[in-house]
DRENPA-3360 file (N, C-alpha, C; in nm, 2 decimals, always signed):
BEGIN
1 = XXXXXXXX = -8.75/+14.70/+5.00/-8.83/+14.61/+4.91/-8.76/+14.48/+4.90 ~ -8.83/+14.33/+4.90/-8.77/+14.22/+4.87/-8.87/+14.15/+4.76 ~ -8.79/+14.09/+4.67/-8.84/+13.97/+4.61/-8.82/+13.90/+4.66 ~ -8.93/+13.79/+4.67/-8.94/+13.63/+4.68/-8.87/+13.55/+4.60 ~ -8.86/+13.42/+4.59/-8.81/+13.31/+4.48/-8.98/+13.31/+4.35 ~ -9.05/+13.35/+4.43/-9.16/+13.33/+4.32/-9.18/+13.45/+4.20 ~ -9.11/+13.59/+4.26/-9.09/+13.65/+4.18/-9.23/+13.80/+4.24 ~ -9.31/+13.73/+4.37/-9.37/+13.84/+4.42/-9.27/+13.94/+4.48;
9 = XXXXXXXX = -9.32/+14.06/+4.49/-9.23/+14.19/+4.52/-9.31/+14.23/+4.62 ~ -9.25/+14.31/+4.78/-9.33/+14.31/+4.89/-9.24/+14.45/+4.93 ~ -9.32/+14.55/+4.98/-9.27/+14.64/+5.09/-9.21/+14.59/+5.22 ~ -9.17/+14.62/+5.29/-9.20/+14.66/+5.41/-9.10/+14.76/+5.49 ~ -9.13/+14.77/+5.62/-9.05/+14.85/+5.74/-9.12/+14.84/+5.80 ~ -9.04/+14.94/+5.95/-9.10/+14.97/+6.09/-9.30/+15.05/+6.07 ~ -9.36/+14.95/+6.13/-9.47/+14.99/+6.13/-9.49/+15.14/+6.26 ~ -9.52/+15.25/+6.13/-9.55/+15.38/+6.23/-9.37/+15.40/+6.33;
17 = XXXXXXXX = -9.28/+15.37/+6.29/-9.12/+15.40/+6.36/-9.12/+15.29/+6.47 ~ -9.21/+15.18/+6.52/-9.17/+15.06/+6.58/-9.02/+14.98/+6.55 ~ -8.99/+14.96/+6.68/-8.83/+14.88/+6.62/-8.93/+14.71/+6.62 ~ -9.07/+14.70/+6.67/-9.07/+14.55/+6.69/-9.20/+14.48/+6.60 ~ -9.29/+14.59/+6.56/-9.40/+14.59/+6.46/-9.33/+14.64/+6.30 ~ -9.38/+14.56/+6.23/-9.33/+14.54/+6.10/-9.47/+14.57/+6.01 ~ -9.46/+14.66/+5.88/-9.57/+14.66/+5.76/-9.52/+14.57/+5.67 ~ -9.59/+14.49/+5.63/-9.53/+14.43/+5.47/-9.68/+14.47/+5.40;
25 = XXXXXXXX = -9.67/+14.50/+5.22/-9.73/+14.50/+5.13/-9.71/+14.47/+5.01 ~ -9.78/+14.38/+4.91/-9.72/+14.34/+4.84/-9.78/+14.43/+4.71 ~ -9.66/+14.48/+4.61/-9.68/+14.58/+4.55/-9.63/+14.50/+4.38 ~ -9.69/+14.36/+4.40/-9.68/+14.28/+4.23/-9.57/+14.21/+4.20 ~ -9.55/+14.21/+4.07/-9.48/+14.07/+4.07/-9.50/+13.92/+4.02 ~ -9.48/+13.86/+4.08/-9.52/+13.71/+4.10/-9.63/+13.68/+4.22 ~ -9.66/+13.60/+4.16/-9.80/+13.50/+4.25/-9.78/+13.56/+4.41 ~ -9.86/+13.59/+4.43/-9.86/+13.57/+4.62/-9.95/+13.47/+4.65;
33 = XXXXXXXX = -9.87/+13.35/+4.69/-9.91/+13.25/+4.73/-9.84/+13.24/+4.90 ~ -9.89/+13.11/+4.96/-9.83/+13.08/+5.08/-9.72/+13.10/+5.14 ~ -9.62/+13.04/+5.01/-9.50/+13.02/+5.06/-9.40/+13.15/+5.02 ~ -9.45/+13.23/+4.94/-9.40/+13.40/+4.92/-9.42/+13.44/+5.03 ~ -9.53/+13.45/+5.14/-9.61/+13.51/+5.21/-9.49/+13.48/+5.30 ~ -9.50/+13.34/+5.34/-9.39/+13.27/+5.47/-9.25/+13.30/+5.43 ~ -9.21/+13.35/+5.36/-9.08/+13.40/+5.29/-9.03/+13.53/+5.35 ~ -9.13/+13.64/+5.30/-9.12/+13.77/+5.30/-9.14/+13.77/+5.49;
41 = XXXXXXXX = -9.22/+13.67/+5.57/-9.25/+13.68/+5.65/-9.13/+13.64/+5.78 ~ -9.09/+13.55/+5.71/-8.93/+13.47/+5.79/-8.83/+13.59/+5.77 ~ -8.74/+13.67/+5.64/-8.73/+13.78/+5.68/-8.76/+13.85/+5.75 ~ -8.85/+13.87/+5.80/-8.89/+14.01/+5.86/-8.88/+13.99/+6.05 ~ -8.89/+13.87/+6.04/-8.90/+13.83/+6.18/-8.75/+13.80/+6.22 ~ -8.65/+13.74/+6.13/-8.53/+13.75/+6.12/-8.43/+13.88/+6.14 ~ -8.50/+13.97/+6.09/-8.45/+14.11/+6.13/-8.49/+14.19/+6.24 ~ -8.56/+14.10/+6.34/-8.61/+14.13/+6.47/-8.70/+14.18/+6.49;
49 = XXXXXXXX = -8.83/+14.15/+6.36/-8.93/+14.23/+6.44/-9.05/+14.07/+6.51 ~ -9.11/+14.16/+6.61/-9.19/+14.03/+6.67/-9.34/+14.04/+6.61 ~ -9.39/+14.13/+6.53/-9.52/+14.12/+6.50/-9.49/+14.18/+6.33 ~ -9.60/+14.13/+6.26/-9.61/+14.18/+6.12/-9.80/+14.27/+6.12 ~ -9.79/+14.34/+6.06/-9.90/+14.42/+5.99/-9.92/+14.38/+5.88 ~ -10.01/+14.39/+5.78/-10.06/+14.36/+5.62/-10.14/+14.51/+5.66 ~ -10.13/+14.53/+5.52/-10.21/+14.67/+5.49/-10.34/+14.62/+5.45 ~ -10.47/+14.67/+5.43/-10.61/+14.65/+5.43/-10.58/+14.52/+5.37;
57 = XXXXXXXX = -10.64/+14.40/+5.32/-10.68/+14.36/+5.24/-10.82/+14.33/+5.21 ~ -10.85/+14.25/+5.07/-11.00/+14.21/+5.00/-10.96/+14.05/+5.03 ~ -11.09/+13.97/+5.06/-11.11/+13.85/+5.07/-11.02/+13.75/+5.02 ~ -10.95/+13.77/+4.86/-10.92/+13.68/+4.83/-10.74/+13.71/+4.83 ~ -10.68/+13.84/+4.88/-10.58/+13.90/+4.91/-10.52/+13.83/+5.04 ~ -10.67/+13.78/+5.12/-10.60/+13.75/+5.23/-10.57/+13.64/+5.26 ~ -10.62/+13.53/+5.19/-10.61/+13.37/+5.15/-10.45/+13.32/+5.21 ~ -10.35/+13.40/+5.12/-10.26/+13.32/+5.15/-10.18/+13.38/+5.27;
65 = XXXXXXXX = -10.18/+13.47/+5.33/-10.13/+13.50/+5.44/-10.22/+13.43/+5.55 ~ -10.34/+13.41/+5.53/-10.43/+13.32/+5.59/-10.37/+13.21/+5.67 ~ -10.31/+13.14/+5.51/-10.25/+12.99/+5.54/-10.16/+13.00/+5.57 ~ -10.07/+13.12/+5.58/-9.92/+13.15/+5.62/-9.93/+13.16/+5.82 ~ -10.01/+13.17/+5.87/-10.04/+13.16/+5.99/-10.14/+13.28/+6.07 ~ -10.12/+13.38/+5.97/-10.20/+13.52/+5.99/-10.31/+13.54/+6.05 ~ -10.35/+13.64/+6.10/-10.50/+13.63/+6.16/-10.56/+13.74/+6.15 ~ -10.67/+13.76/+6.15/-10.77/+13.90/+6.13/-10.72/+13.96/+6.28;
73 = XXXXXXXX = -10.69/+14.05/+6.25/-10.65/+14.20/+6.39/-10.75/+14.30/+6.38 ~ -10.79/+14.32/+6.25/-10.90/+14.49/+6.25/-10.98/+14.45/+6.09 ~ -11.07/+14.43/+6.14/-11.18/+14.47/+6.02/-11.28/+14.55/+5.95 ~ -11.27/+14.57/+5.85/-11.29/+14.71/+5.81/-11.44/+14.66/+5.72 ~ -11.52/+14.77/+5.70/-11.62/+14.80/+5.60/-11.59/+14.88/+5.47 ~ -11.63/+14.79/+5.38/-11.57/+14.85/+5.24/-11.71/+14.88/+5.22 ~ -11.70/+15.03/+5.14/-11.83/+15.08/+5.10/-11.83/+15.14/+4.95 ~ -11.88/+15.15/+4.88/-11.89/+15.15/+4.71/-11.97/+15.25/+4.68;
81 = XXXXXXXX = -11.96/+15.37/+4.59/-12.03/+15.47/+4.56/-12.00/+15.48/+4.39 ~ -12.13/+15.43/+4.30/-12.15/+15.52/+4.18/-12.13/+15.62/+4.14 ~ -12.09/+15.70/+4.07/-12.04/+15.84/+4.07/-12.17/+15.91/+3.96 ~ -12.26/+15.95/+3.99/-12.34/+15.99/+3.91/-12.33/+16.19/+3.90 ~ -12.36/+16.25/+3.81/-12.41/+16.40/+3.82/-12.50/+16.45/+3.86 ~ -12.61/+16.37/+3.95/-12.71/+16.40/+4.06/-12.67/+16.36/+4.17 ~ -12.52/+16.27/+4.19/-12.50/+16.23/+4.38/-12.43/+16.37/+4.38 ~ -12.35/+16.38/+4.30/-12.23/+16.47/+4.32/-12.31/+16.63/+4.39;
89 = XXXXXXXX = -12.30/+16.67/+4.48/-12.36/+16.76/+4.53/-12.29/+16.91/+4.61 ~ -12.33/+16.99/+4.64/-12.24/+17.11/+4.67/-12.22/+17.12/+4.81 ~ -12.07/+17.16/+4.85/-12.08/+17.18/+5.00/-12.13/+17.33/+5.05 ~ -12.16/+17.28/+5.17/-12.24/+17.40/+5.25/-12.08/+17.47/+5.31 ~ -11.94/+17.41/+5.32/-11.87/+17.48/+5.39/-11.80/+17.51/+5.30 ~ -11.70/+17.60/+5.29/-11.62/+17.62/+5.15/-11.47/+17.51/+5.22 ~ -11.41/+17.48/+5.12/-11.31/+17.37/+5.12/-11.16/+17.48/+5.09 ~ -11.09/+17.45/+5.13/-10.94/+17.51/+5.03/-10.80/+17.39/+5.05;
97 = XXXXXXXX = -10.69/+17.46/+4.99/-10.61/+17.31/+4.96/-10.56/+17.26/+5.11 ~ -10.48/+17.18/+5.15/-10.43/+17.22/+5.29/-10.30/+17.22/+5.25 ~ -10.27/+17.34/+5.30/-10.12/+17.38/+5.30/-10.02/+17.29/+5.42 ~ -9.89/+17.36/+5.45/-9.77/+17.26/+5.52/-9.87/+17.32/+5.67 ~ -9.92/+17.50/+5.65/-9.89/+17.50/+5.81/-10.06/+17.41/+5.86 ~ -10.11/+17.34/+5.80/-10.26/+17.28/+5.83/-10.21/+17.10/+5.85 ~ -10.08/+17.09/+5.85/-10.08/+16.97/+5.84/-10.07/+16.92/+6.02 ~ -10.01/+17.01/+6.10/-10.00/+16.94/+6.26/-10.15/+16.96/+6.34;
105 = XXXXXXXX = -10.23/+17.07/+6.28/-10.36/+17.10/+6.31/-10.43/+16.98/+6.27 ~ -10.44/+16.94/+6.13/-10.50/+16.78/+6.12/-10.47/+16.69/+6.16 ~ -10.32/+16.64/+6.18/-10.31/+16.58/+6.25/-10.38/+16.53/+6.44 ~ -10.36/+16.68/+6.45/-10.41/+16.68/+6.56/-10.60/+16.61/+6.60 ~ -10.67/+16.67/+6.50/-10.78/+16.59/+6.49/-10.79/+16.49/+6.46 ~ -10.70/+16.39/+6.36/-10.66/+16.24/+6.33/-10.66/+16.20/+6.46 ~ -10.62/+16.22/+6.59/-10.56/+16.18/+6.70/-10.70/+16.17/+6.80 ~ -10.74/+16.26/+6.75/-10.92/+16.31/+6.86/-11.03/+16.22/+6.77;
113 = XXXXXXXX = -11.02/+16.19/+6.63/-11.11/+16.10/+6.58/-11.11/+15.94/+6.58 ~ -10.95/+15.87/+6.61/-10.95/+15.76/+6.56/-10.90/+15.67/+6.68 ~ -10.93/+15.56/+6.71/-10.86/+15.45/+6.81/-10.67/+15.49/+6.78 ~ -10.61/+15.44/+6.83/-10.46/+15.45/+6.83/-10.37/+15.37/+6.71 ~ -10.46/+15.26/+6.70/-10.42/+15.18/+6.62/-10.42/+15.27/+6.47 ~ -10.52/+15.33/+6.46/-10.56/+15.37/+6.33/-10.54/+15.53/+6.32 ~ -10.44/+15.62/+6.42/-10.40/+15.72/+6.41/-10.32/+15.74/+6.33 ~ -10.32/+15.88/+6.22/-10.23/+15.91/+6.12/-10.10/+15.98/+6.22;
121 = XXXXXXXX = -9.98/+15.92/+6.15/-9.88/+16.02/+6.18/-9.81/+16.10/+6.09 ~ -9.74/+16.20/+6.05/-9.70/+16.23/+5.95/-9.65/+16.17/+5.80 ~ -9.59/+16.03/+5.88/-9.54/+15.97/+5.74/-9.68/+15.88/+5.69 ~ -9.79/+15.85/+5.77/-9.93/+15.80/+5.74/-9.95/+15.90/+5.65 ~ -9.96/+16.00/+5.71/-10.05/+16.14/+5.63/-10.01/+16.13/+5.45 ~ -9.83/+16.11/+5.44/-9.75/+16.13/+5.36/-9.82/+16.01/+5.27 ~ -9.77/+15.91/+5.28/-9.83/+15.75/+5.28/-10.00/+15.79/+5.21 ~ -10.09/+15.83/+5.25/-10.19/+15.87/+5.21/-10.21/+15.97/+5.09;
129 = XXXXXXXX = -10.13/+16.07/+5.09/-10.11/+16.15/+4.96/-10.07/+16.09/+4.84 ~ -9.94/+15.99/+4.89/-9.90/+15.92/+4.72/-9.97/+15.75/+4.70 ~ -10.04/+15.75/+4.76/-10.14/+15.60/+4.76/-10.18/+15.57/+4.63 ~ -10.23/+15.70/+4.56/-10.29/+15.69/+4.43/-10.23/+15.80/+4.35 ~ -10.21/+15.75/+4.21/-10.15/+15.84/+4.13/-10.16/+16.01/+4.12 ~ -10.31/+16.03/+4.16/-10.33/+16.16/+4.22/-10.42/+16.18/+4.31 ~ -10.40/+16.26/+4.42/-10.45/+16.30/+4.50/-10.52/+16.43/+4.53 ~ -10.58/+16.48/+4.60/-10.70/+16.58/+4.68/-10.66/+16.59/+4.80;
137 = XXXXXXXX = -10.61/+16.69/+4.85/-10.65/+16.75/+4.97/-10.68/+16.86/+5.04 ~ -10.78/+16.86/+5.12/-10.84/+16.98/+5.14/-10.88/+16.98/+5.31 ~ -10.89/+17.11/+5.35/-10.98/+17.11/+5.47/-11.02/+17.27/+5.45 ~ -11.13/+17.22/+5.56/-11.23/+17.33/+5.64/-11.14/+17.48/+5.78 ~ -11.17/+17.54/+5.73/-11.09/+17.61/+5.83/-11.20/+17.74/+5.89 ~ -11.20/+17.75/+5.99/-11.27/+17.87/+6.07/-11.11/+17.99/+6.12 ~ -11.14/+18.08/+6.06/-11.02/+18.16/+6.09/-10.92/+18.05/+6.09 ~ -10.82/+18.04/+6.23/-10.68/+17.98/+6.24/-10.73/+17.85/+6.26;
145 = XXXXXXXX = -10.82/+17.83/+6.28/-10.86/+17.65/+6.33/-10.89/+17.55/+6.22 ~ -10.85/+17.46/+6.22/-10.87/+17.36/+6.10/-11.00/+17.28/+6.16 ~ -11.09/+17.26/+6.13/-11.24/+17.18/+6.19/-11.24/+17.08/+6.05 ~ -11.17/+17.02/+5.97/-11.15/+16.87/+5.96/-11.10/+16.87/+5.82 ~ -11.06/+16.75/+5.75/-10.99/+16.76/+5.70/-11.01/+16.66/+5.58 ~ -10.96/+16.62/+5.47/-10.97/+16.52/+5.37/-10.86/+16.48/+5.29 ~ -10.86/+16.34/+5.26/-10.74/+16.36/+5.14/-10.87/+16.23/+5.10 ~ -10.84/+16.25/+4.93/-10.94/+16.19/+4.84/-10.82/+16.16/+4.70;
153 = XXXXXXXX = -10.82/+16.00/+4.65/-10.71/+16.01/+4.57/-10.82/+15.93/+4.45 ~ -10.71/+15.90/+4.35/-10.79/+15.85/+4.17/-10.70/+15.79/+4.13 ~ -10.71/+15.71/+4.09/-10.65/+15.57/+3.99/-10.74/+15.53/+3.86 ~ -10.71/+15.59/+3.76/-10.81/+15.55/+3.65/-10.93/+15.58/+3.66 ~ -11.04/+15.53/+3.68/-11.20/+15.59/+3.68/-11.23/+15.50/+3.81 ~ -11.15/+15.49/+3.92/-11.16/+15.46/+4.04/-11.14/+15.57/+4.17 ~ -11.23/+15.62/+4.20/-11.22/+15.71/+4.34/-11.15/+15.67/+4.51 ~ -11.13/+15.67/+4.57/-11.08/+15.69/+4.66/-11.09/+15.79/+4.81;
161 = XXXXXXXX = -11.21/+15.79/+4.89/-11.18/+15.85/+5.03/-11.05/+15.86/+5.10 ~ -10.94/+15.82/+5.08/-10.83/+15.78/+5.20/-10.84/+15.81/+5.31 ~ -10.91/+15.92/+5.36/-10.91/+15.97/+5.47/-11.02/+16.08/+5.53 ~ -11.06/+16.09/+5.59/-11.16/+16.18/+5.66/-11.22/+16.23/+5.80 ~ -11.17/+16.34/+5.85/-11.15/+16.34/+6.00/-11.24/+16.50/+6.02 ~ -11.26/+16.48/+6.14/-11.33/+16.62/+6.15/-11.32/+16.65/+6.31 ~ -11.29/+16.73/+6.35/-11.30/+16.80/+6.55/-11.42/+16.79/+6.56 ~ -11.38/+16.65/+6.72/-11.55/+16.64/+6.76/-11.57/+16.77/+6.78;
169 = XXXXXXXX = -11.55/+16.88/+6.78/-11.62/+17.01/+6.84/-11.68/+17.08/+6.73 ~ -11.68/+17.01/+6.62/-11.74/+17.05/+6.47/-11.80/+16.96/+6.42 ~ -11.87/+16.88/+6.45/-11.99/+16.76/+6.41/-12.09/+16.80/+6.40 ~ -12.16/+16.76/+6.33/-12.25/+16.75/+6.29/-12.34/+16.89/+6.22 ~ -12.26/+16.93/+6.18/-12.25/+17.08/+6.10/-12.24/+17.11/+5.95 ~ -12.21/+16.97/+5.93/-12.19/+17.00/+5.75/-12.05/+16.99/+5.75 ~ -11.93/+16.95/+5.82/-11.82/+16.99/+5.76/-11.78/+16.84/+5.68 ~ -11.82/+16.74/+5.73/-11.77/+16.63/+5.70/-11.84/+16.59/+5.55;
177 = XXXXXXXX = -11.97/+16.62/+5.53/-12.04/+16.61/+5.45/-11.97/+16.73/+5.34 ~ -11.93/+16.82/+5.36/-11.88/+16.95/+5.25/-11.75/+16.91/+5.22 ~ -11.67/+16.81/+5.32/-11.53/+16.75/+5.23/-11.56/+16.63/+5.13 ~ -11.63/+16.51/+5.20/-11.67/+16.42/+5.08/-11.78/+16.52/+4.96 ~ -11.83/+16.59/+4.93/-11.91/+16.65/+4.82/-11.79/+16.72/+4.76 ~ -11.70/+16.77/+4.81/-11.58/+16.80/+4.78/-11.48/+16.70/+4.70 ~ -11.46/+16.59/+4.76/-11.43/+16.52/+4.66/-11.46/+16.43/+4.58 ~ -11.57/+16.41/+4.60/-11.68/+16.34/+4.48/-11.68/+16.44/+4.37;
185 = XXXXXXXX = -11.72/+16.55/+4.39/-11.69/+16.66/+4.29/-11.59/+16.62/+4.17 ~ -11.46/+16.63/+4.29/-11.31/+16.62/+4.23/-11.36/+16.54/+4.16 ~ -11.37/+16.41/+4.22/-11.27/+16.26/+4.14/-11.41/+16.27/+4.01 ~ -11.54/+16.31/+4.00/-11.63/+16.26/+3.91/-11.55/+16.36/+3.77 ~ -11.56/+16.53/+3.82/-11.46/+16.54/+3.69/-11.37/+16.57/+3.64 ~ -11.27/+16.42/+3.70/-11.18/+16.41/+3.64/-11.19/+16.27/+3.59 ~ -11.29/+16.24/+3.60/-11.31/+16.06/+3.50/-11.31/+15.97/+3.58 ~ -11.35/+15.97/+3.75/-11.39/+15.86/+3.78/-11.53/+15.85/+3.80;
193 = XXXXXXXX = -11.55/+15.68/+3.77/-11.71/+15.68/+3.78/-11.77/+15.58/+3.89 ~ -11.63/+15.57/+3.99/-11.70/+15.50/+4.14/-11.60/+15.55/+4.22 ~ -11.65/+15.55/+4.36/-11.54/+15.56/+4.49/-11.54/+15.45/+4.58 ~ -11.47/+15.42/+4.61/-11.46/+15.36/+4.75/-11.37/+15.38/+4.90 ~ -11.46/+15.36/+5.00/-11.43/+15.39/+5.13/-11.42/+15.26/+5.22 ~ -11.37/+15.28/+5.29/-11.35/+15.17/+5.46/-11.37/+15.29/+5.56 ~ -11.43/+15.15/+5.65/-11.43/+15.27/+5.83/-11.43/+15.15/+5.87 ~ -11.42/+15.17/+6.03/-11.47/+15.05/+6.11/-11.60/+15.08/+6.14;
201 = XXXXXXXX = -11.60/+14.89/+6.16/-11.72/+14.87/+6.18/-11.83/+14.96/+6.31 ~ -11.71/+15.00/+6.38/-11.79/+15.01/+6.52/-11.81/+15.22/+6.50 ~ -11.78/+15.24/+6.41/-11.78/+15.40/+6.36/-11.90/+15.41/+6.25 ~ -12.01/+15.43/+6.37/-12.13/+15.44/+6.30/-12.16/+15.58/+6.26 ~ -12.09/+15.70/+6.34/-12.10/+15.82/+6.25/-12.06/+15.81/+6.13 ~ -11.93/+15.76/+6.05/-11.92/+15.80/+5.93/-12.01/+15.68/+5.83 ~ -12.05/+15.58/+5.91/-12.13/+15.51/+5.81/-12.25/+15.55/+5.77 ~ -12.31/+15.59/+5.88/-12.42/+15.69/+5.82/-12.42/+15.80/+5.74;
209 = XXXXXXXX = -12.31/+15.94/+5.78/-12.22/+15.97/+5.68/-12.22/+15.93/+5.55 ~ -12.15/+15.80/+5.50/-12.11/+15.78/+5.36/-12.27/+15.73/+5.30 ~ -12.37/+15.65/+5.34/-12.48/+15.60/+5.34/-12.55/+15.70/+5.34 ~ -12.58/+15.83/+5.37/-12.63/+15.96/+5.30/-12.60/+16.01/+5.16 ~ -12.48/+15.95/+5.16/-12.41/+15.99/+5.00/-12.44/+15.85/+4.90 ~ -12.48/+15.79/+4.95/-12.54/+15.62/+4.82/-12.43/+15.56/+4.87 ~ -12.32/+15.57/+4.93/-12.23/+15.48/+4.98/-12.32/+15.31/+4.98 ~ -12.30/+15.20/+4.94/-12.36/+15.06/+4.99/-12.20/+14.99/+5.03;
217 = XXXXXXXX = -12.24/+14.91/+5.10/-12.15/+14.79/+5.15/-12.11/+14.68/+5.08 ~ -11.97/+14.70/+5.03/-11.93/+14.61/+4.91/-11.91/+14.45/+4.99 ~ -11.97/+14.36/+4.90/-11.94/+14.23/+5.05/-11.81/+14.18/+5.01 ~ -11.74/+14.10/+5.16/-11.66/+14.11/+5.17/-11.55/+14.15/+5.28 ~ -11.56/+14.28/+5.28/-11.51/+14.38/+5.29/-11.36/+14.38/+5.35 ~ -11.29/+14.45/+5.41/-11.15/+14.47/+5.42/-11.11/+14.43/+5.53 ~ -10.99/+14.36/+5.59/-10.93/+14.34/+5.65/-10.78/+14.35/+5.69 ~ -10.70/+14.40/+5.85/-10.56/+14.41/+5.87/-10.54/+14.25/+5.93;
225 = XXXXXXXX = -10.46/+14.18/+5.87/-10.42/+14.09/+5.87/-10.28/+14.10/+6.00 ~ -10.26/+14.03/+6.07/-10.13/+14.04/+6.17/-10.07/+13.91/+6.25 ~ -9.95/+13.89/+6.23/-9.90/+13.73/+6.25/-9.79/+13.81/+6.38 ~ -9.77/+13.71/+6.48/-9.73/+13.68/+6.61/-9.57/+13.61/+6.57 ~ -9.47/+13.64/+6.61/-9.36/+13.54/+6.55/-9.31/+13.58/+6.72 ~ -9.17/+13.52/+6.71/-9.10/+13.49/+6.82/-8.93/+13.64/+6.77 ~ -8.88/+13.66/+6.86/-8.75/+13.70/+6.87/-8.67/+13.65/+6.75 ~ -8.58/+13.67/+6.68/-8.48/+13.63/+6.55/-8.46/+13.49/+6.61;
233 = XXXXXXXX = -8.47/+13.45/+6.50/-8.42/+13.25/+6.53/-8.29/+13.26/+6.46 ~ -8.23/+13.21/+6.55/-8.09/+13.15/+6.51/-8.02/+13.03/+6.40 ~ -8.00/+13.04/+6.29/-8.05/+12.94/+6.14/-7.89/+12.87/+6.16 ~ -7.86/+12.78/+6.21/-7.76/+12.69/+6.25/-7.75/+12.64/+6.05 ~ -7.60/+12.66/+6.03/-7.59/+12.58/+5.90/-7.60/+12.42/+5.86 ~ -7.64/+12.40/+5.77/-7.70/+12.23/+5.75/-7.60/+12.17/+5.81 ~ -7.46/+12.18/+5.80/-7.37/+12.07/+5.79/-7.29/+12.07/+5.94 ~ -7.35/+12.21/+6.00/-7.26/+12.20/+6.12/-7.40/+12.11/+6.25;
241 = XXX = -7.25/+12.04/+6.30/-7.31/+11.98/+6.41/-7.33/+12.04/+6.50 ~ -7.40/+12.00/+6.59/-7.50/+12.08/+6.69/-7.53/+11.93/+6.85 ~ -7.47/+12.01/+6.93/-7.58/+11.95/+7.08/-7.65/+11.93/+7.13;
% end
């Protein structure tokens, strides 16, 4: 973790165990303006990495990394669900918790569902459990096989999909629909009274998916921000002369 001079507070590390991709997130503090952004960001390139990640952000999240030199890399669909006692509905598959030994089995379908970029790895998976002060997780299981999976987290009377994966060899069956009813379930009673989701744009199964459940399209929507830097720059001291 670093503070800025402005007093914003920022994550980061090796994006996914990269020695050359970098995550930063800013987790409060002080203002995140420009020159926090270019701060946190000169570190990080200084310590040798050649590329930066930002974690999802909202429109006006992304402003100042904007002006910091940043660029849209992956854009996401934010989708918004009212939590009512007529959406909340029953699954057709039964759900149970997922235990340690279901975690390389989902993984494994995280890998068969998603582009590369957007593959979970263990410490993702991990990363996803503590995102929100509480968490949900569950999957579908046929005998020894896991056929898909969920984690669903709650912040106040705010919901959370984090995740949702299912073996293409288990589509279109009800399983993916019996984990989201599963945690809409959850999160409604336990006092939330909206959820929200992202997918990409180009993943028209789960949009239609969430848009069966009242899911709408929050405008806007999410974006991975990602800046290009050069190899560690060499910071010659003010006073020394130079050739």
């Amino acid at each position: 973790m670093s503070t800025t001079h402005s007093g914003a507070r920022f994550r980061y590390g090796p994006w996914r165990g990269s020695t050359s991709i970098a995550q930063v997130i800013s987790i409060g503090g002080g203002i995140v303006d420009h020159g926090a952004v270019g701060e946190i960001s000169d570190l990080l390139l200084n310590l040798g990495f050649h590329e930066i990640l930002t974690a999802a952000l909202g429109p006006s999240e992304q402003t100042p990394f904007l002006e910091a030199g940043y660029r849209t890399h992956e854009p996401l669909h934010l989708l918004e669900l009212d939590l009512r006692p007529e959406i909340v509905s029953q699954s057709s598959h039964r759900t149970r918790r997922m235990r340690q030994q279901d975690v390389a089995l989902s993984l494994a379908i995280d890998v068969a569902s998603f582009t590369s970029f957007w593959q979970f790895d263990a410490a993702s998976l991990g990363e996803a459990f503590s995102a929100t002060p509480t968490s949900r997780r569950r999957v579908v299981r046929s005998g020894k096989a896991v056929l898909g999976y969920a984690v669903t987290g709650r912040s106040d009377q705010t919901g959370f999909i984090q995740r949702l994966a299912v073996d293409p060899d288990a589509r279109r069956i009800g399983v993916g629909s019996s984990l989201i009813a599963d945690g809409l379930s959850w999160l409604y009673s336990k006092g939330a009274r909206s959820a929200l989701v992202n997918t990409q744009p180009d993943n028209e199964a789960a949009l239609s998916l969430y848009e069966q459940f009242g899911f709408v399209e929050h405008p806007g929507g999410l974006a991975v921000l990602r800046l290009e830097g050069s190899p560690p720059r060499l910071r010659c001291d003010p006073n020394e002369e130079t050739s």
